[in-house]
C-alpha positions as CSV (number, residue, x, y, z in Angstrom):
1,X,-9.1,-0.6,17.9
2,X,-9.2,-3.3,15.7
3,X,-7.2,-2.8,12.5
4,X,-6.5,-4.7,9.4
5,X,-3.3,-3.0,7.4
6,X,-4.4,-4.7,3.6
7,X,-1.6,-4.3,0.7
8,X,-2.6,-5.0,-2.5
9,X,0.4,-6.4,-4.5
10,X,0.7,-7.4,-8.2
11,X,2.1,-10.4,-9.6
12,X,6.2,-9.5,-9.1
13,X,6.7,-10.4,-13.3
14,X,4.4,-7.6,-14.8
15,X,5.2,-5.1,-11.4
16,X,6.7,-2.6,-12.3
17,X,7.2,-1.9,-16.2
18,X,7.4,1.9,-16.1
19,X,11.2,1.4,-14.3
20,X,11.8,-0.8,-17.7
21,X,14.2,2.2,-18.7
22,X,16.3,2.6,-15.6
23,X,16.3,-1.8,-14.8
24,X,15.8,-4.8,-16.4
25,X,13.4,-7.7,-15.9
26,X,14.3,-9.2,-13.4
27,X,16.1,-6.5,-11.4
28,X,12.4,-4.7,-11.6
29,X,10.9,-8.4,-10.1
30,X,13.7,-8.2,-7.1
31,X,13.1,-4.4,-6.3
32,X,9.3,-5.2,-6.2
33,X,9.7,-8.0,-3.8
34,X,12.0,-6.2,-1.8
35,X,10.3,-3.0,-1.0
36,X,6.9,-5.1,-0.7
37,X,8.4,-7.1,1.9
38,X,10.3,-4.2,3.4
39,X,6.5,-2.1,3.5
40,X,4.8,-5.5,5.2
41,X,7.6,-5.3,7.9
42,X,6.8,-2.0,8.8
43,X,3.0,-2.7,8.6
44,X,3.6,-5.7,10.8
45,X,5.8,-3.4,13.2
46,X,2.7,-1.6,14.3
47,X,1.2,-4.5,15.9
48,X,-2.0,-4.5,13.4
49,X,-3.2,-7.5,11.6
50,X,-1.7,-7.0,8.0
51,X,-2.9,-8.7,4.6
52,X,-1.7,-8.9,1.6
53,X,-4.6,-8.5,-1.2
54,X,-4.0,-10.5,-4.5
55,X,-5.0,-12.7,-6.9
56,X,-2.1,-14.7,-7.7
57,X,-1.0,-18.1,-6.1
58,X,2.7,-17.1,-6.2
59,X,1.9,-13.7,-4.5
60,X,0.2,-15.6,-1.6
61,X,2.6,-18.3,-1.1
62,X,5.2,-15.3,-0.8
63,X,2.9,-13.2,1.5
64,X,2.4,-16.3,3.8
65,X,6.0,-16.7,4.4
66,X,6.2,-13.0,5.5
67,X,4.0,-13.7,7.9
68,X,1.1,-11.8,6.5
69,X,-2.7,-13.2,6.0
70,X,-3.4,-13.4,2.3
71,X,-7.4,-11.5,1.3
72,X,-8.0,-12.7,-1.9
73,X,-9.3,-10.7,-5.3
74,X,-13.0,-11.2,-6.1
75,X,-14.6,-10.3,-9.6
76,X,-17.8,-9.5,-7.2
77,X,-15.4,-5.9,-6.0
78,X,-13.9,-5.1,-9.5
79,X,-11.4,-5.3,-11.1
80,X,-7.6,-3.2,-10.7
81,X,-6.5,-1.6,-7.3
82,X,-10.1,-0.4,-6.8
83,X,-11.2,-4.0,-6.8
84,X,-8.5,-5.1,-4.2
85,X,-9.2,-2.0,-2.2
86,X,-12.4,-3.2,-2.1
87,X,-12.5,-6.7,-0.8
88,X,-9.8,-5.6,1.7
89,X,-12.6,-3.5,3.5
90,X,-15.4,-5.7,3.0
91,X,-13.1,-8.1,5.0
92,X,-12.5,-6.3,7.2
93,X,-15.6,-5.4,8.2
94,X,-16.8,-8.9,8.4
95,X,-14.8,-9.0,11.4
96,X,-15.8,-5.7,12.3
97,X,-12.1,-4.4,11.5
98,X,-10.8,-1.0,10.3
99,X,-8.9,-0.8,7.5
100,X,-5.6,0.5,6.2
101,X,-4.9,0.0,2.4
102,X,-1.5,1.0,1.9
103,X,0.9,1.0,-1.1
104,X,3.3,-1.8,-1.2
105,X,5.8,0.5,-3.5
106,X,7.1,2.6,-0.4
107,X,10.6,2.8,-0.1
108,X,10.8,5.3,2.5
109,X,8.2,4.2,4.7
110,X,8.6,3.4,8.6
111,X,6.7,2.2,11.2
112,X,6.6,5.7,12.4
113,X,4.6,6.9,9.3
114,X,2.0,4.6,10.0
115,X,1.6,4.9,13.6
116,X,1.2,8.8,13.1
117,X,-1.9,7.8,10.6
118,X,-3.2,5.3,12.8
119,X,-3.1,7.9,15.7
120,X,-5.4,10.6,13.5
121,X,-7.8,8.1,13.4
122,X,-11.2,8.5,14.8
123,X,-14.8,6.7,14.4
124,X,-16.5,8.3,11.2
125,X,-12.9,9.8,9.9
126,X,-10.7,8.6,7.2
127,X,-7.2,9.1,7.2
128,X,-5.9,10.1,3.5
129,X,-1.7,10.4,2.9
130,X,-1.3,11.4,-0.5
131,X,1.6,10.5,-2.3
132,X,3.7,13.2,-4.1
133,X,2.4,13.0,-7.7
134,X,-1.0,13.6,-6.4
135,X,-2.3,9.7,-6.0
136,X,-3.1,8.0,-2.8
137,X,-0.3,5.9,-1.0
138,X,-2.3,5.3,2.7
139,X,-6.1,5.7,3.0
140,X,-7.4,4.5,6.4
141,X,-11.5,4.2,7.5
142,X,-14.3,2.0,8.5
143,X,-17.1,0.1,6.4
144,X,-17.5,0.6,2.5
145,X,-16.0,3.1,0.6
146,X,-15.8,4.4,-2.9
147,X,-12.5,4.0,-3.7
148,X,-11.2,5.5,-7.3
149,X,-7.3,4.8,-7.4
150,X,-5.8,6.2,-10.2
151,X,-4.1,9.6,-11.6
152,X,-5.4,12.6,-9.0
153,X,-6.6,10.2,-6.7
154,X,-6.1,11.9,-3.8
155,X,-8.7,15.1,-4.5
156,X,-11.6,12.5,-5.3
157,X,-10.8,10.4,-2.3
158,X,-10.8,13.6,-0.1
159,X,-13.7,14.9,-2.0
160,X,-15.6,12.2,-0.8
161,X,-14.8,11.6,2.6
162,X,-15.8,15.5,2.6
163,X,-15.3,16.2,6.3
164,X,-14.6,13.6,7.6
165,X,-11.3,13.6,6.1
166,X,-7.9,13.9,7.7
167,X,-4.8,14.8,5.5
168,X,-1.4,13.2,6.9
169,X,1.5,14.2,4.9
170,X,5.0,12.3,5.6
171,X,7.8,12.0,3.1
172,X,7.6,8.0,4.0
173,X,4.4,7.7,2.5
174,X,4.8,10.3,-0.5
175,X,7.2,9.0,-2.4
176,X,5.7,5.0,-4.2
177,X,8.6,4.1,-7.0
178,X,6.6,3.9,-10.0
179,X,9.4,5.5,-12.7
180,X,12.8,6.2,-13.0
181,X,12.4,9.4,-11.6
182,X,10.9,7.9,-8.2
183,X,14.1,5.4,-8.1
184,X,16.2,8.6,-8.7
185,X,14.6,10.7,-6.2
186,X,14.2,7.3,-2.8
187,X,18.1,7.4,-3.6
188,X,18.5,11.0,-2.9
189,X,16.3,10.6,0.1
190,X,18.8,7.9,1.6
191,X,17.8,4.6,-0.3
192,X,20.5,2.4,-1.5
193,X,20.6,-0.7,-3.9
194,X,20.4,-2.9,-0.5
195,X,17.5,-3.7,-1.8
196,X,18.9,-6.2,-3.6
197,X,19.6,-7.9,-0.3
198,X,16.3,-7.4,1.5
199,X,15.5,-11.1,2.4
200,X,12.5,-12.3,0.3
């Protein structure tokens, strides 16, 4: 099987405002970086092709040096994470690839959680791991798709894969670190502030 991992990231200086309570500028830029590069690593652990999907040059530049392959944001698939989503599968397909889009806010994840998705896969199926507030942090298939990120994401993704869709649940993949609340619960679950010193 031939797989393309996509991760849409955001430019690292606006990522992140909703931690603004718990860290300041720049620590919220850091932590981004970190646990993006951190999620690519265990993307590229799998063996899969892995992109990162953006529109900014300094994203790119950054995703390069990881060692990922850099899909780039079209206005012709939308705007937001639907958009990136988007051009992530239509390239993809071009070279008749299946596609992972995963979250690049995953503090917990490991390779493990991503070869257990990858191993529920099947022609016609798509893999859906929904995160823990009821979003969508890994949704795996073939060919287009109508994606609709957002709040309750997970139910409309499901609704419309119908039944061709497998649910994989993993604490790896649950828990992206959108809030103070996510920061406080990855460091329950084992997380440190090594992040800090997660090369980037």
């Amino acid at each position: 099987m031939s797989l393309l991992i996509a991760i849409p990231v955001k430019p690292f200086g606006v990522a992140k405002a909703r931690l603004r309570p718990a860290l300041d500028a720049g620590s919220r830029s850091q932590l981004g970086r970190s646990i993006a590069a951190r999620t690519t690593g265990e993307a590229r652990a799998t063996g899969a092709r892995v992109a990162i999907v953006t529109g900014d040059q300094g994203v790119a530049r950054w995703a390069r040096q990881l060692g990922a392959e850099v899909v780039r944001e079209s206005p012709d698939y939308g705007p937001g994470l639907n958009g990136a989503a988007a051009a992530a599968a239509a390239s993809a397909d071009r070279d008749g690839s299946d596609w992972l889009i995963l979250h690049a806010d995953l503090p917990l994840i490991s390779r493990s959680d991503l070869e257990t998705a990858i191993g529920r896969h099947r022609p016609g199926c798509y893999v859906i791991a929904p995160s823990y507030d009821g979003g969508t942090a890994l949704l795996m298939g073939t060919g287009t798709f109508a994606f609709s990120y957002g709040p309750g994401s997970f139910h409309r993704h499901l609704k419309t894969a119908g039944t061709a869709g497998d649910v994989v649940v993993r604490t790896g993949l649950a828990l992206d670190l959108d809030t103070p609340r996510d920061l406080e619960a990855a460091r329950a679950h084992g997380m440190t502030d090594s992040w800090h010193e997660i090369p980037v």
